[in-house]
C-alpha positions in Angstrom: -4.3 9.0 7.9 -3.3 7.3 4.5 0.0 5.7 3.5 1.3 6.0 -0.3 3.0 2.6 -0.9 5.9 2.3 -3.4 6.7 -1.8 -4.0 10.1 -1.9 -5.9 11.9 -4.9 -7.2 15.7 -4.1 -7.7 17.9 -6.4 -9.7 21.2 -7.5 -8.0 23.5 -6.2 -9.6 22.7 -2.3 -8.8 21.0 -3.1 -5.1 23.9 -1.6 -3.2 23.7 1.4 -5.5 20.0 2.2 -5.5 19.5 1.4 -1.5 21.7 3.9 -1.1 20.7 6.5 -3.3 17.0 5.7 -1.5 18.0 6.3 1.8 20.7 9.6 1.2 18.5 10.7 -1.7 15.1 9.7 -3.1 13.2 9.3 0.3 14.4 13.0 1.3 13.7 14.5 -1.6 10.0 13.3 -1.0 9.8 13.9 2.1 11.0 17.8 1.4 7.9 18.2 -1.0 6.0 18.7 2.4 3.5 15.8 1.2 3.9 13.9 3.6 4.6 13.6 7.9 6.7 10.3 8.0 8.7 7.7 5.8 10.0 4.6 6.0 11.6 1.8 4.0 11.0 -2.2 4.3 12.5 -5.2 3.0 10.1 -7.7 1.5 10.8 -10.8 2.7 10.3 -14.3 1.2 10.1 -13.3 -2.2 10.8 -15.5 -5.1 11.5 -13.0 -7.8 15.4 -12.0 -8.9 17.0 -9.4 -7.0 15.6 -7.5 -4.0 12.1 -6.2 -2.8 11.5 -3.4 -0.5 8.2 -1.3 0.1 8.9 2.1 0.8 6.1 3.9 2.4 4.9 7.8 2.8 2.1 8.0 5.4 -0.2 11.5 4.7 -2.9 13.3 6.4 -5.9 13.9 4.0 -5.6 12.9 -0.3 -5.4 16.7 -0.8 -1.5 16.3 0.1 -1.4 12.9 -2.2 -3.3 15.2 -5.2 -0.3 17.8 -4.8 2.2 15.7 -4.9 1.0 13.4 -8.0 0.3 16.9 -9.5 3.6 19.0 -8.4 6.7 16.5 -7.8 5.7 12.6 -8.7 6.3 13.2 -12.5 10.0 14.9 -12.0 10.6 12.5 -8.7 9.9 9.2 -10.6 11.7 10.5 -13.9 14.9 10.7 -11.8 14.9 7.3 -10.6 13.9 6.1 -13.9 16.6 7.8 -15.7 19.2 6.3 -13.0 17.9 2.6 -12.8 16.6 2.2 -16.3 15.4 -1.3 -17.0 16.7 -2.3 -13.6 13.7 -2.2 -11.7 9.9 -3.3 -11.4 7.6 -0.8 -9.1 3.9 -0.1 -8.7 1.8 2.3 -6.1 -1.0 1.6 -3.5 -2.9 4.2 -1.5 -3.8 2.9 1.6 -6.2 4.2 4.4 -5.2 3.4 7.7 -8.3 1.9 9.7 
């Protein structure tokens, strides 16, 4: 089993906003691509940059799933979260192998 890893910083001022739209939104709409099995969302703690940190993670059977979905859904997926949090946000992505 593998676990696609999305580390976000969010600034301040549109935390509220964008945990929100995570939880009601983002993470469902992910989860609906059929990707993935399970989901979750974690604060980062004891971090020293501005704003908030949170690792939201998509655990996954075999990379065929992860191929389909960088292929089929990321591009649109993180487009949409771009568009709404422009230039309020830092992210990167880790694939992880559970051993």
């Amino acid at each position: 089993m593998y676990i696609y890893n999305v580390t976000v910083n969010i600034a301040a001022d549109v935390h509220d906003e964008w945990l929100s739209w995570m939880k009601e939104q983002h993470i469902s709409d992910v989860m609906d691509t059929g990707c993935f099995v399970d989901s979750q969302i974690l604060e980062v703690l004891y971090v020293e940059d501005e704003g908030k940190t949170y690792s939201i993670q998509y655990k996954f059977l075999d990379m065929g799933d992860m191929e389909k979905y960088q292929k089929e859904f990321a591009p649109k997926l993180q487009a949409e979260h771009s568009k709404k949090f422009k230039d309020k946000y830092a992210a990167f992505r880790t694939i992880l192998k559970i051993v």
